[in-house]
C-alpha positions as a Markdown table, in Angstrom:
| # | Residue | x | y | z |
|---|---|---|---|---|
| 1 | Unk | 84.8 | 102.8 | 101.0 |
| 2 | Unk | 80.5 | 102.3 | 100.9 |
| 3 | Unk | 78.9 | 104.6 | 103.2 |
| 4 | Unk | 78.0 | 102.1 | 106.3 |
| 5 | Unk | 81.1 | 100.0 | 106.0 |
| 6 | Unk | 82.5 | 99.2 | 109.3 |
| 7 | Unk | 85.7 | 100.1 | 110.3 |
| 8 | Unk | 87.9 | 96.9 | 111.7 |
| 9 | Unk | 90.4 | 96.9 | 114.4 |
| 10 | Unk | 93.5 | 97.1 | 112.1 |
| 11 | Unk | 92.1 | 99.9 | 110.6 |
| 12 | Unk | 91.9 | 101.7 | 113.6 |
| 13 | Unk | 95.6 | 100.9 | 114.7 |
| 14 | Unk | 96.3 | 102.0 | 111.2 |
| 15 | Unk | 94.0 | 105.1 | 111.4 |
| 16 | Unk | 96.1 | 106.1 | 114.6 |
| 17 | Unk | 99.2 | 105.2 | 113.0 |
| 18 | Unk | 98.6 | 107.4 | 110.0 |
| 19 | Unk | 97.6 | 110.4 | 112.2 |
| 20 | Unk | 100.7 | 110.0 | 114.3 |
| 21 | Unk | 102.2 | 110.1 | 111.5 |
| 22 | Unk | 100.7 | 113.5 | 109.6 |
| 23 | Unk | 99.1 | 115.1 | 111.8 |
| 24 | Unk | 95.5 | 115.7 | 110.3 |
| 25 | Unk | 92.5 | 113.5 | 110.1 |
| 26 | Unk | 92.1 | 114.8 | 106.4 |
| 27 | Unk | 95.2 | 113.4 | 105.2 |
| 28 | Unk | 94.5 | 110.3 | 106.9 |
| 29 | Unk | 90.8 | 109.8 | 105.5 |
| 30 | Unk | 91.9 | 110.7 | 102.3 |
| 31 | Unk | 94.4 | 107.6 | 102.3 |
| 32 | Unk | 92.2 | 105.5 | 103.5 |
| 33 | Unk | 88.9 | 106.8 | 102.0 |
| 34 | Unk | 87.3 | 107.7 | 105.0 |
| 35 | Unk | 85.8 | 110.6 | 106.4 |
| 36 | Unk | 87.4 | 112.8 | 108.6 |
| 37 | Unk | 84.9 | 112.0 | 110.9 |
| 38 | Unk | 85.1 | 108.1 | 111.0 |
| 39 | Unk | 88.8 | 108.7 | 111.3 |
| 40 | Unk | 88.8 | 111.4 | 114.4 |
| 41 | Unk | 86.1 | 109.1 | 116.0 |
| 42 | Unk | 88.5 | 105.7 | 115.8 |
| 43 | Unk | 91.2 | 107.7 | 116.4 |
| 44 | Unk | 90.0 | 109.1 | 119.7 |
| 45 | Unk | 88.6 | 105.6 | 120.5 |
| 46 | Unk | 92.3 | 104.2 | 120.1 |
| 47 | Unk | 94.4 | 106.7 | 122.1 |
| 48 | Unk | 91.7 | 106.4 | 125.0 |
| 49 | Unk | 92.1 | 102.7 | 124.9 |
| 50 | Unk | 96.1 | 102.8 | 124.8 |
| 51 | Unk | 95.2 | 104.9 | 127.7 |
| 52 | Unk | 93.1 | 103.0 | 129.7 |
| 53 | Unk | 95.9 | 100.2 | 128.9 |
| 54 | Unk | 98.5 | 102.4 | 130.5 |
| 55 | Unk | 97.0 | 103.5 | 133.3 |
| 56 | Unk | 96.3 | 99.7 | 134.5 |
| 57 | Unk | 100.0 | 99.0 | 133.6 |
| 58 | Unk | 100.9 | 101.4 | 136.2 |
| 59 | Unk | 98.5 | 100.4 | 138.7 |
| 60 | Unk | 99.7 | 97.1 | 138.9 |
| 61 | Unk | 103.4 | 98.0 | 138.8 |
């Protein structure tokens, strides 16, 4: 991917997906030709927002 290319919200459900899946923001930046830093950074954005979902979820429960 060009350097500056931004990352869309699918590719951040996939990004967390991947790592999930393996474990490693290397192996999951070099499948989708990323850095490891773009994906640790979306990856972290995700989980807190899942989060944030949760945590409202139970509030109103």
């Amino acid at each position: 991917m060009a350097k500056g290319t931004r990352v869309t919200q699918k590719e951040g459900e996939k990004m967390l997906q991947l790592y999930q899946q393996y474990g490693s923001f290397k192996k999951v930046a070099s499948k989708m030709r990323r850095s490891p830093d773009t994906v640790s950074h979306h990856v972290h954005e995700m989980e807190a927002a899942v989060s944030r979902a949760a945590y409202i979820l139970n509030a109103e429960g």
